[in-house]
C-alpha positions as MATLAB code, in Angstrom:
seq = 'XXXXXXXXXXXXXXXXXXXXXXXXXXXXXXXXXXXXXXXXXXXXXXXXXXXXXXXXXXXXXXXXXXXXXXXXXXXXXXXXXXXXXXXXXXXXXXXXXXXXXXXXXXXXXXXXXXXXXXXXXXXXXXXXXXXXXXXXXXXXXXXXXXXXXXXXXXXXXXXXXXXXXXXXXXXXXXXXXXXXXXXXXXXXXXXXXXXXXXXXXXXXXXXXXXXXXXXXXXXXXXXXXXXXXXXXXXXXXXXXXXXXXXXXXXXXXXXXXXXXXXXXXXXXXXXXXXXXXXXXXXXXXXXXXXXXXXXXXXXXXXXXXXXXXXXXXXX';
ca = [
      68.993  181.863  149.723;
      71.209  182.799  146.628;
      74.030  181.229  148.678;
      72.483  178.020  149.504;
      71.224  177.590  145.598;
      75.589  177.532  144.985;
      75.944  175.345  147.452;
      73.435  172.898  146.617;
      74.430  173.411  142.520;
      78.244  172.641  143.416;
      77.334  169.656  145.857;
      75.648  167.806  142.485;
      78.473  168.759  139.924;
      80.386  166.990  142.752;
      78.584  163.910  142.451;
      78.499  163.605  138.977;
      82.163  163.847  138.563;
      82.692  160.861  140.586;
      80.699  158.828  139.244;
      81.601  159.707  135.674;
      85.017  158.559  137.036;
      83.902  154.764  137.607;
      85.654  151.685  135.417;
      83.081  150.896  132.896;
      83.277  147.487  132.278;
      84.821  146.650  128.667;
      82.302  145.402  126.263;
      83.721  142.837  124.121;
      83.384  143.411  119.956;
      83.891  139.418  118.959;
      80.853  137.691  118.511;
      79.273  135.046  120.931;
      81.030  131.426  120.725;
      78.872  129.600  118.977;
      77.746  125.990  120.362;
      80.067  124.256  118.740;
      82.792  126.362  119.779;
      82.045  125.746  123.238;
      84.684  122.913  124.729;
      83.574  119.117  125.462;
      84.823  116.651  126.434;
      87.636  114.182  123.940;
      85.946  111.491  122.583;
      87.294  108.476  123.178;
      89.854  107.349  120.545;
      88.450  104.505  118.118;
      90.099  101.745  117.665;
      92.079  100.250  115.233;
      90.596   98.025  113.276;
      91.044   94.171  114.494;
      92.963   91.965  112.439;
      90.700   88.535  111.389;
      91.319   85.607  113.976;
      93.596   83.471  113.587;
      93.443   79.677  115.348;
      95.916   78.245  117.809;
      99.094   77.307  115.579;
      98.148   79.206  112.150;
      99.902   81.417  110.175;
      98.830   85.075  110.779;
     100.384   85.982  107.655;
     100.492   82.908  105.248;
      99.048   79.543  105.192;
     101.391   76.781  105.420;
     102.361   74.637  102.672;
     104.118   71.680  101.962;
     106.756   71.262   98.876;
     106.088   68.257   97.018;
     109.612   67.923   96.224;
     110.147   66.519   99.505;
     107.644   63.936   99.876;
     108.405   60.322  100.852;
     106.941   56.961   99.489;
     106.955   55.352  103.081;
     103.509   53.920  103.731;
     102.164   51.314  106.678;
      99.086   49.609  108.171;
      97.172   50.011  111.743;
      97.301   46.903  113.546;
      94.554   45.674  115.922;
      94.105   47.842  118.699;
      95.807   50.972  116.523;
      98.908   50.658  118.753;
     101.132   49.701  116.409;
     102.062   50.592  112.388;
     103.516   48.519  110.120;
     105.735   49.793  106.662;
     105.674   46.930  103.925;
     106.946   47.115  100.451;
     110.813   47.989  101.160;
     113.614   46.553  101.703;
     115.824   45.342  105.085;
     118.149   47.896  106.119;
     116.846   51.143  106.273;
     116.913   51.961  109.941;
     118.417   54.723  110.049;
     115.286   56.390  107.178;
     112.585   54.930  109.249;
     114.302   56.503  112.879;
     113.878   60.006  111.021;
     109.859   59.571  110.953;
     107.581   60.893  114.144;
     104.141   61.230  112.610;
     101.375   59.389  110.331;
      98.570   60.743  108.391;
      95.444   58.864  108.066;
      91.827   58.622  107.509;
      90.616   62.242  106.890;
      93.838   63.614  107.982;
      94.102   62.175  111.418;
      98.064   62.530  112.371;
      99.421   60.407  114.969;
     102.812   60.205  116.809;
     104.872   57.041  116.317;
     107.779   55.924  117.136;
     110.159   53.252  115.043;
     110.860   50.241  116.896;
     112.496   47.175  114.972;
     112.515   45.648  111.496;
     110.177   42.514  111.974;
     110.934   39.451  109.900;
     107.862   38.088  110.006;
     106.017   34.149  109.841;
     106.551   32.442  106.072;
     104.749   29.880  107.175;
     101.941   31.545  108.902;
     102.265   34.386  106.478;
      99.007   34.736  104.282;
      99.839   37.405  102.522;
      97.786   40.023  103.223;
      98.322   43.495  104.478;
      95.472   43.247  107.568;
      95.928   43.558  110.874;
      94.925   39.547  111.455;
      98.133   38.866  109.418;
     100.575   41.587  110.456;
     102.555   39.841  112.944;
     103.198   37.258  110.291;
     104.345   39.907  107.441;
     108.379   41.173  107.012;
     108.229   45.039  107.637;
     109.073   48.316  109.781;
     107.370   48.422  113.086;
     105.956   51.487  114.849;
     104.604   52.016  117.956;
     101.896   54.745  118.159;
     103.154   57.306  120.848;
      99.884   59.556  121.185;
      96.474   58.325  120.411;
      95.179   55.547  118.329;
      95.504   54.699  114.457;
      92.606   53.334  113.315;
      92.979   49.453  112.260;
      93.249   48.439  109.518;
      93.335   52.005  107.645;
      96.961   52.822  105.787;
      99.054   55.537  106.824;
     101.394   57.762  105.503;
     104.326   58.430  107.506;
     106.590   61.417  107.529;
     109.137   63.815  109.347;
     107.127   66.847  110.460;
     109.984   69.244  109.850;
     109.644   68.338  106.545;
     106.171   68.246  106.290;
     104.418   70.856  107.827;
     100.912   69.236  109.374;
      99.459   72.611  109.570;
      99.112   72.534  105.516;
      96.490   69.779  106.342;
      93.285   70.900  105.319;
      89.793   70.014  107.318;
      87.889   67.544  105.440;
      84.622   65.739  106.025;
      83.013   62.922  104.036;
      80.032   63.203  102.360;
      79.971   60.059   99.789;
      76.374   61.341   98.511;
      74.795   62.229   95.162;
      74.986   64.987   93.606;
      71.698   67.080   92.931;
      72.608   70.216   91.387;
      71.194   69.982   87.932;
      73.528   73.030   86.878;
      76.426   71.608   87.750;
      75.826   67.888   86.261;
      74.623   69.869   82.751;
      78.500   71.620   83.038;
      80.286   68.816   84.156;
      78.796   66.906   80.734;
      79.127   69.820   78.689;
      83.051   69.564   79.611;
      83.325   66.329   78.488;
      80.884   66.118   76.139;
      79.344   63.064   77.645;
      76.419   61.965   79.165;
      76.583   61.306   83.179;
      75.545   57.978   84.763;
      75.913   59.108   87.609;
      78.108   62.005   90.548;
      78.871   61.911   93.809;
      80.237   64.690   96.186;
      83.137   62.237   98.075;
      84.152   65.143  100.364;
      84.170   68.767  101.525;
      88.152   69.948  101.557;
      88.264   73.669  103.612;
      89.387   76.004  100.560;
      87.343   74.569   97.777;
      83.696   73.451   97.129;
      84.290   69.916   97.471;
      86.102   66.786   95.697;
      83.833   65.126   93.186;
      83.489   61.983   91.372;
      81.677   61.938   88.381;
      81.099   57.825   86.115;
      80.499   59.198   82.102;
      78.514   57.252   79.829;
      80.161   54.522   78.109;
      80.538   55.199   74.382;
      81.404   52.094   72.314;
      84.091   50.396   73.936;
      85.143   53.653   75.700;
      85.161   54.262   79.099;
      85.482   57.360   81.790;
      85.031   58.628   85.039;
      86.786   62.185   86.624;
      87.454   63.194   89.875;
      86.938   66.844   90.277;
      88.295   69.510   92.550;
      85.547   72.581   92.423;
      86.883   76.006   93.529;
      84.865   78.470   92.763;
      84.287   78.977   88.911;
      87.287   76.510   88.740;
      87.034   72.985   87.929;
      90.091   70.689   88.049;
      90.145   67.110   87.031;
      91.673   63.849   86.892;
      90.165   62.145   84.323;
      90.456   58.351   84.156;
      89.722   57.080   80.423;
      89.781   53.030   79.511;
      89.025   51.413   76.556;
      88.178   47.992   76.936;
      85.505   45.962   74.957;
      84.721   43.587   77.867;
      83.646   45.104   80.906;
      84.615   42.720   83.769;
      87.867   44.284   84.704;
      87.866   47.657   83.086;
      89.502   49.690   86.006;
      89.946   47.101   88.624;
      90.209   43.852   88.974;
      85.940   42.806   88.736;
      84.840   45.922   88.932;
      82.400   45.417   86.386;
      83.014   48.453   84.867;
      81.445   50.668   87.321;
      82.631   52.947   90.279;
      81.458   54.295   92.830;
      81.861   56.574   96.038;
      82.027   53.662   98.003;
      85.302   52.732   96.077;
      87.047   55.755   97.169;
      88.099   57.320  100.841;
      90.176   60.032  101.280;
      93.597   59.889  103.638;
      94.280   63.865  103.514;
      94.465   67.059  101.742;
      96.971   69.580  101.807;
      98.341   73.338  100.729;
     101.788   73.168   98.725;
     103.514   75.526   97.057;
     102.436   74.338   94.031;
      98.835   73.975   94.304;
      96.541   71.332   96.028;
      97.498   68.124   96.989;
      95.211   65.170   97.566;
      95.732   61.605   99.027;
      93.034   59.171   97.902;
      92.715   55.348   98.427;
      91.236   53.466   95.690;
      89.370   49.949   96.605;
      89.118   47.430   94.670;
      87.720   43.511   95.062;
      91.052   42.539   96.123;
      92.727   45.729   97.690;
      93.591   49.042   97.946;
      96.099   51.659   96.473;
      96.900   54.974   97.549;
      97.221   57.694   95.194;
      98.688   61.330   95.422;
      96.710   64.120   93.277;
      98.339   67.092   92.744;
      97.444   70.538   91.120;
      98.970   71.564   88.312;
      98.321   73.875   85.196;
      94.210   73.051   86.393;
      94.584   69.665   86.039;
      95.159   67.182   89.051;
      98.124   64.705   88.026;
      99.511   61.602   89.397;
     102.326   61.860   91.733;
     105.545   58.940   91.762;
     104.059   58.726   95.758;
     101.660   55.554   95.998;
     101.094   52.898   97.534;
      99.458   49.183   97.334;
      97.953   46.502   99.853;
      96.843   43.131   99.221;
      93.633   42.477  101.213;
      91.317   40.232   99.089;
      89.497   38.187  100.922;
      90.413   34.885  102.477;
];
């Protein structure tokens, strides 16, 4: 019995040893990962911000600009039909200038390709002097054909060589020829002046600015005014136009009564140069129309040597 106890007592110490021999698995002394330890996914890079769009043929980087320096004083009229352009006011024998120009600007900045074809020595006899399409078969000049398009009859144009002037400095424009109705602004343009206003129009909106303005002062005595106005912003620049003139049938133009109006002017173009802004404005008058060139500087808007003049009073 005593013997079976020491078997039975060895037979457990036995069993204990081995499993006291066992790997233990190794508990770990770092704390738990927390959640935000725990890996996901890379989130998908953001990107870059996008540059602002640019239109078909702009700049990225700059907008294009003209240099005044180089402008011409070459001007024509649209025939009937628009096919054809013809340059009056210069002399015979200036080919090989007039081979040299590819494009025209008109009404609103419309360009059109043309071509130089002949000097044309026109009709004396049949010759009524004006600058109209009825009569320009009949008138000395340059001839043009119109390549692309149509010019508009009848309208002037401004020709040039677009690799000296850069179309792209054009600026959108769209007519407006309508009162203006902004009490704020009629009270500052006064104020300016120090004048009373008869009356504002807005002529056109010109992409960059708030608009090209004509504004007809009150007439003091025997002194006259009315401004055109480029608004940008806080920035007003002008172009004033003062006469004195004690009898009021031809104070600006011939029989113009003293009095303008929107309907007097139309625009040809604007454009970016490198010095400022340039606008192209015909004037009308009872017995024609001249072209003007406007450009900015020091804040003002000054007259430019480019112009331009057409006979079309009425038969």
């Amino acid at each position: 019995m005593r013997k079976l106890f020491f078997v039975t007592l060895l037979l457990l110490i036995f069993l204990v040893g081995c499993s006291s021999g066992k790997v233990k698995p190794t508990v770990s002394t770092s704390p738990p990962p927390s959640p935000s330890a725990t890996p996901t996914p890379s989130p998908t890079p953001i990107p870059e911000q996008e540059q602002d769009q640019v239109e078909p043929g702009q700049d990225p980087v700059h907008t294009s600009v003209i240099d005044p320096s180089k402008l011409g004083n070459i001007f024509g009229f649209a025939g009937i039909n628009g096919q054809q352009i013809l340059v009056t006011g210069l002399e015979k024998d200036q080919d090989n200038k007039m081979v040299q120009l590819n494009k025209a600007i008109g009404a609103n900045g419309a360009v059109v390709s043309v071509k130089y074809l002949k000097w044309q020595a026109g009709n004396d006899e049949l010759n009524n002097g004006r600058d109209l399409a009825i009569n320009m078969e009949n008138e000395p000049g340059y001839l043009f054909t119109v390549e692309e398009g149509a010019a508009e009859q009848d309208q002037t144009y401004y020709l040039i060589n677009d690799t000296e002037f850069d179309t792209g400095a054009l600026l959108a424009i769209q007519e407006k020829n309508e009162p203006v109705s902004d009490e704020q602004l009629l009270s500052q343009l006064a104020t300016i002046h120090d004048r009373k206003i008869e009356q504002a129009w807005t002529l056109t909106e010109i992409a960059g600015t708030d608009g090209l303005y004509l504004v007809h002062f009150e007439t003091v005595g025997e002194e006259h005014l009315f401004s055109l106005v480029v608004i940008r912003g806080d920035e007003l620049i002008f172009k004033d136009y003062p006469a004195t003139q004690k009898e009021t049938t031809s104070v600006w133009r011939v029989d113009d009564g003293g009095e303008v109006s929107s309907d007097n002017f139309s625009m040809m173009f604007a454009a970016n140069t490198s010095d400022g802004i340039l606008i192209s404005l015909n004037w009308w008058g009872a017995e024609g129309v001249n072209s003007l060139f406007l450009l900015e500087k020091n804040h003002k808007l000054e007259d430019l040597e480019t112009r331009y003049g057409r006979y079309t009073s009425p038969l």
